[in-house]
N, C-alpha and C positions, 0 to 999 in steps of 0.2 A: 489897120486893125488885124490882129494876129488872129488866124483860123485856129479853129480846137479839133481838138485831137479827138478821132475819133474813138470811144473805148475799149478797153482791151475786154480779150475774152473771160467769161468766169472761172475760173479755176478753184475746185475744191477739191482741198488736200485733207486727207486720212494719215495719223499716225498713231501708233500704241499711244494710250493712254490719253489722246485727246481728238477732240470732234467739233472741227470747224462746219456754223452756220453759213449754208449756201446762201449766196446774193439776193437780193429781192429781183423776182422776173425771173428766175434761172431755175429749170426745173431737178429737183435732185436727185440725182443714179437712183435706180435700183436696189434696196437692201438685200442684199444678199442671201439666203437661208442660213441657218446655224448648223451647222455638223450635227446631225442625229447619233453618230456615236462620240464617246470621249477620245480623246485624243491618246495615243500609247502611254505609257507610263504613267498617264491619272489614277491617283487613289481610287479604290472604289466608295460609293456612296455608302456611309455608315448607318445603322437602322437605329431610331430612334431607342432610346433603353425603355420608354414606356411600353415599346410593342415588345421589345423580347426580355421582359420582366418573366411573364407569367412559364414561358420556357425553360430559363434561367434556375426560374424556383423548381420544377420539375426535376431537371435532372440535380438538384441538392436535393430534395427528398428521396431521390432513388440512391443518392449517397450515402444518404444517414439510413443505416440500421439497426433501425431502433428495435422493429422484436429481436434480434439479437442482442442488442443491448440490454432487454429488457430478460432475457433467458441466463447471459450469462450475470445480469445481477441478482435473480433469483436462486441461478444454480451454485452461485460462488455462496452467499449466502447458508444454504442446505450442506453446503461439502462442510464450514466451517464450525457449525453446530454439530452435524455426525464428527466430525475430527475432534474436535473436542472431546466429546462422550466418549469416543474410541479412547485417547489419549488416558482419560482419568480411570476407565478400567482395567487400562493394561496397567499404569502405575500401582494401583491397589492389587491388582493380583501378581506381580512381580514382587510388592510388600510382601504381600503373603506366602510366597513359595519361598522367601529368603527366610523367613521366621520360622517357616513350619522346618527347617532342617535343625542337623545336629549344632552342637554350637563348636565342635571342631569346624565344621564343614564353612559356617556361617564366620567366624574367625576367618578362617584360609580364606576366603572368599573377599571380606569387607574388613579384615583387620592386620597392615604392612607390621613388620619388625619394625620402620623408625617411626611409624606411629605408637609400639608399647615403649620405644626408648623415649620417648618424647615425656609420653603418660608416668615413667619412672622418674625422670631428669624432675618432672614438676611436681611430683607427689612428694618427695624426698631431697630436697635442694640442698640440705646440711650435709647430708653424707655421698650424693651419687651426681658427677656433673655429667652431661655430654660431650666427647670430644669429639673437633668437625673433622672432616675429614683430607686428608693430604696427599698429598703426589706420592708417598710409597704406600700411605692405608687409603685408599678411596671410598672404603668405607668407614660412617660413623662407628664408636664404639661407645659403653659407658666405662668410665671410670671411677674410683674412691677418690674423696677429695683429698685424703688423708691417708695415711700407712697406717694399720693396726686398729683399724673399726672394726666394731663387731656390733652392730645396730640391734636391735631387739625385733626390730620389726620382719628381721630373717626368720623371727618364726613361724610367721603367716605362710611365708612358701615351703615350710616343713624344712628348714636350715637352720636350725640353734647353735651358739656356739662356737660360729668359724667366724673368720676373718675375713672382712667383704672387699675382692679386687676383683678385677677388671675378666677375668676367666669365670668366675664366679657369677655375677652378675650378665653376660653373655648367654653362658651357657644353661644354668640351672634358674637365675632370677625372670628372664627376658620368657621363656617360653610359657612360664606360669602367669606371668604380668597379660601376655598378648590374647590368653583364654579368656584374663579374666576381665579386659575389657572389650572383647568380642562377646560375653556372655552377657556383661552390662547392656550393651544396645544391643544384643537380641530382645532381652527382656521389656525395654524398651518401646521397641517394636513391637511385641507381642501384644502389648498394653493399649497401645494405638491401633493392630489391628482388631482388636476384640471389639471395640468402640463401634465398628463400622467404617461406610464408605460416606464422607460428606460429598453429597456429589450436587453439581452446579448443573441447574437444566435449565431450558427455555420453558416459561409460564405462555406466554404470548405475545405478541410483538407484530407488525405492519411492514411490508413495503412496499415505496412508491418512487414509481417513474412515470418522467415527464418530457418531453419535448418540445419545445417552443421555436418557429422558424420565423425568423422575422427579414423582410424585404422595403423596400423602398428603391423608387427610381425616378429620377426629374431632366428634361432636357430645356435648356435653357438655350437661344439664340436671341443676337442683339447684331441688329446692322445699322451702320452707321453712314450719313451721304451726306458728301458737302459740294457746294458748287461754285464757281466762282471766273470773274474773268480773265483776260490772259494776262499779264503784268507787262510787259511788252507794249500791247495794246494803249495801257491805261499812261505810259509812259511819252509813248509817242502812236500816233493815228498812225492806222497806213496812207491814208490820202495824203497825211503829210511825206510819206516818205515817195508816192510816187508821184500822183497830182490831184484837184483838188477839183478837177472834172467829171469822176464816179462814186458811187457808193462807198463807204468803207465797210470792212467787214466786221464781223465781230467773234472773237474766239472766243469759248466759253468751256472750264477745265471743271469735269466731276470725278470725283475720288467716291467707291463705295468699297466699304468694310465690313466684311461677316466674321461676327465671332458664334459660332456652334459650340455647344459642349452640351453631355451626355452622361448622367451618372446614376449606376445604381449598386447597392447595396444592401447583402445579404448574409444573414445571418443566423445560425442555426445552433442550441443553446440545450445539451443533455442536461438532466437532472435524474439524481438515485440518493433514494434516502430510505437505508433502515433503520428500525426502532424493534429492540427485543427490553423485555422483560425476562429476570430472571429469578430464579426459585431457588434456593438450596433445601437440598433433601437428603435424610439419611436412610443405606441402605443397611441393615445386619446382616453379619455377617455368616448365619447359618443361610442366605439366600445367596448369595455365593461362592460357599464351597461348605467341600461335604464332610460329613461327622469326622471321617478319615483325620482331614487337612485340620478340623476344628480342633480335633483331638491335639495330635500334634502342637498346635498354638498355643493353646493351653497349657501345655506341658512347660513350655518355658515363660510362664509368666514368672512375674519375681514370686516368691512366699506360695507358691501353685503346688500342692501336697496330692497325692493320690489317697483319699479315703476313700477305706471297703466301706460300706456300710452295715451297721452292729445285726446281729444276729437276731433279728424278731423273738421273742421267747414263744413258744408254743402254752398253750395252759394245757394246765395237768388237769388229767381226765382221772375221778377218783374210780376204783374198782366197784361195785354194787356188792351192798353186803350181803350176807353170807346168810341166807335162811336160821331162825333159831330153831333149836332142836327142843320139840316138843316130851315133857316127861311125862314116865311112863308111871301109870297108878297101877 
C-alpha cells in the first residue's frame, strides 16, 4: 500500500490584475495599507462641474459689461440724432450762402466751361456739335456743323449777323451761355430756399437692453465590474496537474471600469434694441438768417422786381374862407 504524500505548503501568489483565494485552513497575509499620497505623475482629481458652476458663472458676469454696453448703446444712439440735426443745418445754410451771392460769383463757383459746352452742344444740335478732345487739343472745343451759318439765335447773346465758327462760339457765345445757366440754378435755388428748411426730427422713440446668462452643468459616472473564473482552471484543475491528495484552488479574475465625465455650459446672450419715431417739420426761413441774407435771396428769385411803393396822396387841406365884407350905409 503506497504511503501519501504529505502536503505541500500553501502558497498564495499576487499578480497585477488578478487575486488568488487563499486555501481553506490557511490564514491570509496581512493587507497592506494604500498609499495615502498618489503616486507621481497622477492626474490630479478633477472637481465635479456641479460645484464649480456657480464660480464659473461669476467670473462671465464680471466679463460681460453690460452698463457699458448699455452707455455705449445709449450714447451711440444720441451722437447719431445730434449728427443728423447737425448735418441738415449745415446743408441748408451752405444752400443759402451760395444763393444769397452774386450770380458771377455763384457761376465761377457751381458752373465749369464743359458744363455750358455741353448745355450749348444740347440746346442747339443742328448748328453747334462738340469736338472731343485729342493728343494735340486736350481740350474740348465747340464747333459749326457747317461753313457759312449764321443761326438767328446769335441774337440772344447780342451777335446778329456774323457767321458762327469755332472762335466765335469759344469766345463771345460760351461765356454768355456759362452766366446764363449759373443764373438758371441760382434762381432755382433761391426758390427752394425761400420755401424753408424740411427738417427731419425725433418725435419719440424707446431703448432697450438686455442680458440673458444662461448656465447648465451635469456630471455623469458609470462603473462597470465583471468577475469571473480563471480559464486555466476551468480547463484543467490544479489537483489534476500536481495530485489529487489536497485542495484545489480557486482563481477568480475582476475587471472594474470607470467612466467619469463632467460637463458644463455657459452662455451669455446681449440684446439692444432701438425704436425712434420721427416727425418732419418745417422751419422759415426768416428764423434762420437775417433780413440782410433774406434780402439778398430774394433778389434773385426768377420774375423778383424791386417795387418802391406808390406815393400815399396827402388830402388837400382847403384854405378857410375869407370873412365878407360888410356894407356901408
Amino acid at each position: 500500500m503506497a504511503t501519501p504524500l504529505p502536503p505541500p505548503p500553501a502558497v498564495i501568489g499576487y499578480s497585477e490584475g488578478l487575486a488568488l483565494r487563499p486555501l481553506p485552513g490557511v490564514p491570509a497575509p496581512a493587507a497592506q495599507d494604500a498609499p495615502a499620497v498618489a503616486p507621481a505623475g497622477a492626474p490630479a482629481a478633477k472637481p465635479a462641474a456641479t460645484e464649480t458652476l456657480a464660480q464659473r458663472t461669476g467670473a462671465l458676469v464680471n466679463e460681460v459689461d453690460f452698463p457699458g454696453f448699455v452707455s455705449q448703446l445709449v450714447n451711440g444712439t444720441f451722437d447719431a440724432i445730434v449728427d443728423a440735426s447737425i448735418r441738415q443745418m449745415e446743408s441748408y445754410s451752405t444752400l443759402v450762402a451760395s444763393v444769397a451771392k452774386t450770380v458771377d460769383q455763384f457761376t465761377e463757383e457751381n458752373v465749369t466751361p464743359n458744363q455750358a459746352r455741353d448745355w450749348l452742344a444740347q440746346r442747339y444740335p443742328g448748328e453747334v456739335t462738340l469736338q472731343l478732345p485729342t493728343p494735340e487739343n486736350p481740350t474740348p472745343i465747340l464747333v459749326p456743323r457747317a461753313e457759312g451759318l449764321m443761326p438767328i439765335w446769335l441774337a440772344d447773346y447780342g451777335i446778329a449777323n456774323e457767321e458762327l465758327t469755332s472762335e466765335l462760339l469759344e469766345t463771345q457765345v460760351l461765356p454768355q451761355v456759362r452766366l446764363k445757366v449759373g443764373g438758371e440754378r441760382q434762381q432755382l435755388l433761391a426758390a427752394m430756399v425761400t420755401l424753408g428748411l424740411n427738417r427731419v426730427a425725433v418725435k419719440d422713440g424707446s431703448i432697450t437692453a438686455k442680458v440673458m446668462f444662461r448656465a447648465a452643468a451635469s456630471d455623469v459616472a458609470k462603473v462597470g465590474y465583471a468577475a469571473g473564473s480563471d480559464p486555466a482552471q476551468q480547463a484543467q484543475g490544479w489537483g489534476q496537474r500536481g495530485s489529487q491528495t489536497y485542495a484545489t484552488g480557486n482563481t477568480m479574475v475582476s475587471t472594474l471600469a470607470v467612466n467619469a465625465q463632467n460637463d458644463t455650459n455657459l452662455r451669455a446672450d446681449l440684446f439692444g434694441e432701438v425704436k425712434l419715431n420721427f416727425v418732419s417739420e418745417t422751419l422759415p426761413l426768416d428764423k434762420l438768417a437775417d433780413m440782410a441774407k433774406i434780402a439778398m435771396v430774394q433778389r434773385n428769385l426768377p420774375g423778383m422786381q424791386q417795387q418802391t411803393p406808390a406815393p400815399v396822396p396827402t388830402p388837400a387841406v382847403s384854405a378857410p374862407a375869407a370873412p365878407e365884407a360888410g356894407g356901408g350905409g
